[in-house]
N, C-alpha and C positions, 0 to 999 in steps of 0.2 A: 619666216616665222612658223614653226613646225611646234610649236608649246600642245598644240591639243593632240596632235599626233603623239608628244613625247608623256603626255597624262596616262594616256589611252592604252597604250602599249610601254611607252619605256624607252631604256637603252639596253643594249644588251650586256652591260657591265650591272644594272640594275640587280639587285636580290630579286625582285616582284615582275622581273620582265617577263610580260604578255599573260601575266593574271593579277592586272592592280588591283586591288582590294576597292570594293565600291560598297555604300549605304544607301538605305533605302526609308528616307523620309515619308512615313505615312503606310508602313511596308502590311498593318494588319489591314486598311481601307478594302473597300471591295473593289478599286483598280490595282492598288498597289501591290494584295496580297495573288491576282492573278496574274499579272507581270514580273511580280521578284518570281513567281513559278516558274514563268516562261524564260527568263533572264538567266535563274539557276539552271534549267534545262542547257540552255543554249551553250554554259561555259562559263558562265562572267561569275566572278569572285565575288560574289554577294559576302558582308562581314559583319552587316550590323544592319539592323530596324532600329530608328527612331520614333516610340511610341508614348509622349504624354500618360504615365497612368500604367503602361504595361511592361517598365524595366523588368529584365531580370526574367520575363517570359523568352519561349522560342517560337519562331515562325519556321518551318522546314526546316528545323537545326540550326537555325540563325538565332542569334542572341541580339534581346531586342533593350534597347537602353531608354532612359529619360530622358537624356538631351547627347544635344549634336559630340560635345563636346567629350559627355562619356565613350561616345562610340568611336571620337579620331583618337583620344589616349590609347585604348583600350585596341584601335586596330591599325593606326599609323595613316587611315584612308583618306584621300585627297579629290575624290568623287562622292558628290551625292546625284541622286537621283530624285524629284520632290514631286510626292503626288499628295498632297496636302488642298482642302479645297481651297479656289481660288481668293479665299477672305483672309486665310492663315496664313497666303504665301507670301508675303513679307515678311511677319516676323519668322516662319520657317527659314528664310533665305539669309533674314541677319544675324542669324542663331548660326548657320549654316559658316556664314563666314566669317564670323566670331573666333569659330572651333578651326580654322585652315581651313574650309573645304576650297581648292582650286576650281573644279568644276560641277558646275551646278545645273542639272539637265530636269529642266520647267516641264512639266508636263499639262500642270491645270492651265483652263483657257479660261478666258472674258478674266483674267487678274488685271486689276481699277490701274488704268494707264500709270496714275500718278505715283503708285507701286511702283511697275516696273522703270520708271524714271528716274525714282529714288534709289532705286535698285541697281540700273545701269550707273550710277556715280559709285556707289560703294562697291561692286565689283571691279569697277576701273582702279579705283584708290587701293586697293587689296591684290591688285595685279591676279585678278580671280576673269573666268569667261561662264557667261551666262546663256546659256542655249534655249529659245523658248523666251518668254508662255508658249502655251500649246505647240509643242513641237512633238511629233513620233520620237526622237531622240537619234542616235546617234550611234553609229556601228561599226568595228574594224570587222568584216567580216569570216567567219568562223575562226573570229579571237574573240571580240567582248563584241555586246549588244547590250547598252545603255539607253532604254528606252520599250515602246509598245509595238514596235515594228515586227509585224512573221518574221519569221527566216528564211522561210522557202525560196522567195525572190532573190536571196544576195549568195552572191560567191564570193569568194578571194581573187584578188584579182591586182589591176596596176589605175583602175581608173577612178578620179576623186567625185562622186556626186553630190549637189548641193541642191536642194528643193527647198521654195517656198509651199508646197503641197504636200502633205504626209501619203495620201493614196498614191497621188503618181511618183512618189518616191520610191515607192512599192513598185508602180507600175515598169516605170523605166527602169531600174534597177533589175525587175523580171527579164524586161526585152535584151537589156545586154548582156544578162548570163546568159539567156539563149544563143543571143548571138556571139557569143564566146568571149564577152569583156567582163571580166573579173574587177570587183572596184577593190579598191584600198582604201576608201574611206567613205561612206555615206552619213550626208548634215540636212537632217529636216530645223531649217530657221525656226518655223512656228508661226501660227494663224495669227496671233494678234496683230491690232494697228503698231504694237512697238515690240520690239525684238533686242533683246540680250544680244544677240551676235547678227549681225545684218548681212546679206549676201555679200557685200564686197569687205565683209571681216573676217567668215568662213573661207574666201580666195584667199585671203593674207594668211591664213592656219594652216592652208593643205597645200599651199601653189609651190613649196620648198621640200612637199614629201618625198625621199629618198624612194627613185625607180618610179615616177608618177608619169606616165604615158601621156595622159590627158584628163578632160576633165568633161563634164555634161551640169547643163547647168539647166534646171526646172524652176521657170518661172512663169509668175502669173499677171492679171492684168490686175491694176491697180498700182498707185504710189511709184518711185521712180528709181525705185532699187535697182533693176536690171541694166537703168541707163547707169547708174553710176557706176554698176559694176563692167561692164563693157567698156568704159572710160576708163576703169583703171585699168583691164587688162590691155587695153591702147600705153595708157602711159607707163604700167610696168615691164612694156615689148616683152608678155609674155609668148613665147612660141611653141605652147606647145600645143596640138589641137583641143581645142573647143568645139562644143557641139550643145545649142541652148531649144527649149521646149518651153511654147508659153501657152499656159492652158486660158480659156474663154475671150478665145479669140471672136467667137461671133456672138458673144454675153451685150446686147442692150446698155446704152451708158447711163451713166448717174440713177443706177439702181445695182445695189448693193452684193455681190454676188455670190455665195457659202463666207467668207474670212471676210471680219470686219475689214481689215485693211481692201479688201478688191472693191474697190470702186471705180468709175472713170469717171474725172470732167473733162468734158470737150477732148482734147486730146493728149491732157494731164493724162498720164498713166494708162493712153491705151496700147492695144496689141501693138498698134503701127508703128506706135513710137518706139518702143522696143524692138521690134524687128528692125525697124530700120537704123538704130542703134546698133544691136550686134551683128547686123550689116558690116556696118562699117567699121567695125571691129576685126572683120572679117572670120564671122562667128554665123554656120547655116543655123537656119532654125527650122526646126519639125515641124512639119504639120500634123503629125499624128505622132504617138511614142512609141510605134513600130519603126518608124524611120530613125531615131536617133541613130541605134546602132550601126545603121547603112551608111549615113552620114559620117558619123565617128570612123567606121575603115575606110572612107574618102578620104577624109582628113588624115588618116595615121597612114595610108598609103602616099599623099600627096609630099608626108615631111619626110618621106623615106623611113619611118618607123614599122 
């Protein structure tokens, strides 16, 4: 399942291959209006602001409309971006998918769980993918950067990363361009207890990208994502190398740690239980995110790649 690879970028028989047209929900706010900057900067085919009240103005030569739905007529585009505060972002989101948008990249955090619940049914129903609450967002890199993430950290490259942590997204992502791995795709999940796209739905999006080397997978203590995504990649005998990072490994349990969702009980959602997880997955795990990339040419040396 390659669908958010093929949003993101395209085909190459595509009109709009490798500069999709992306909107920007909330695009005059004081995050929104400094990230479509940073976004514009970077490449990404910014085409439209959704602004209540300011159709018909521009943002950096971007034409800003009333609703969702003037802006997908008006530009064909099948990506939002939603930095709307966390109270609005439902109806932003159902407005969003109302008008076609396929992908919707959450950026406000603490949105009311029962939101994104309601939210994860109707993106399912609409064959729509929901990245976030609070996620950095989402980057082919130096093609499109949909989301708050630098740029400095990512190169182009072949290797897919998926973080539950937006900073060491950043981080690890630094340490393998240094170390000369190039990603193909980088997915910050998002800090809330409930996530539009969960680590082992981000492996089902990128695990069939065409020339995918491998993959790094940044996760944290709390809740049992990592176990199940280690389970799948057992039972989809995926082969190609894995290399997993799980940060607060020596975080004190059943006290709450930066992301609602990190918590531990007893041995519900700790370090151990994940490591020993993608163990047995036969997946190393770092103990610091300078090792990934050492790791990772073990593994790619180990398949013969």
């Amino acid at each position: 399942m390659t669908y958010i690879f093929d949003l993101l970028r395209g085909k190459p028989e595509d009109s709009d291959y490798k500069k999709k047209p992306v909107i920007v929900q909330g695009i005059t706010g004081k995050f929104g209006s400094v990230h479509t900057k940073s976004m514009i900067e970077y490449g990404t085919n910014i085409v439209a602001g959704v602004v209540p009240g300011k159709g018909g103005q521009k943002f950096k030569g971007v034409p800003i409309f009333e609703t969702v739905k003037e802006a997908v007529d008006s530009t064909g585009a099948k990506i939002s971006i939603i930095f709307v505060p966390a109270k609005f972002f439902l109806g932003a989101t159902k407005e969003a998918l109302d008008a076609g948008i396929k992908l919707h990249v959450a950026i406000p955090e603490h949105v009311p769980i029962r939101d994104t619940l309601q939210l994860l049914e109707l993106t399912k129903k609409n064959n729509a993918i929901m990245i976030g609450p609070n996620t950095p967002g989402v980057m082919i890199p130096e093609l499109i950067k949909i989301g708050i993430m630098p740029a400095s950290p990512f190169k182009a490259g072949n290797i897919a990363v998926l973080s539950k942590s937006g900073t060491l997204l950043y981080e690890i992502s630094d340490a393998l361009s240094e170390g000369g791995f190039g990603q193909a795709i980088t997915l910050g999940i998002g800090g809330d207890p409930i996530n539009g796209t969960r680590l082992i739905d981000a492996f089902d999006m990128v695990k069939d990208i065409p020339d995918l080397a491998g993959m790094v997978i940044v996760g944290e203590i709390g809740g049992d994502a990592e176990e199940v995504l280690a389970q799948r990649i057992i039972d989809s005998n995926f082969k190609k190398p894995v290399v997993a990072y799980i940060a607060g490994r020596t975080a004190p349990k059943e006290k709450r740690m930066g992301h609602a969702g990190a918590i531990v009980y007893g041995n519900y959602g700790s370090a151990e239980s994940k490591v020993l997880m993608f163990n047995k997955a036969n997946i190393p795990v770092a103990k610091r995110p300078i090792e990934v990339p050492i790791l990772l040419a073990g593994k790619l040396e180990q398949s013969g790649d």
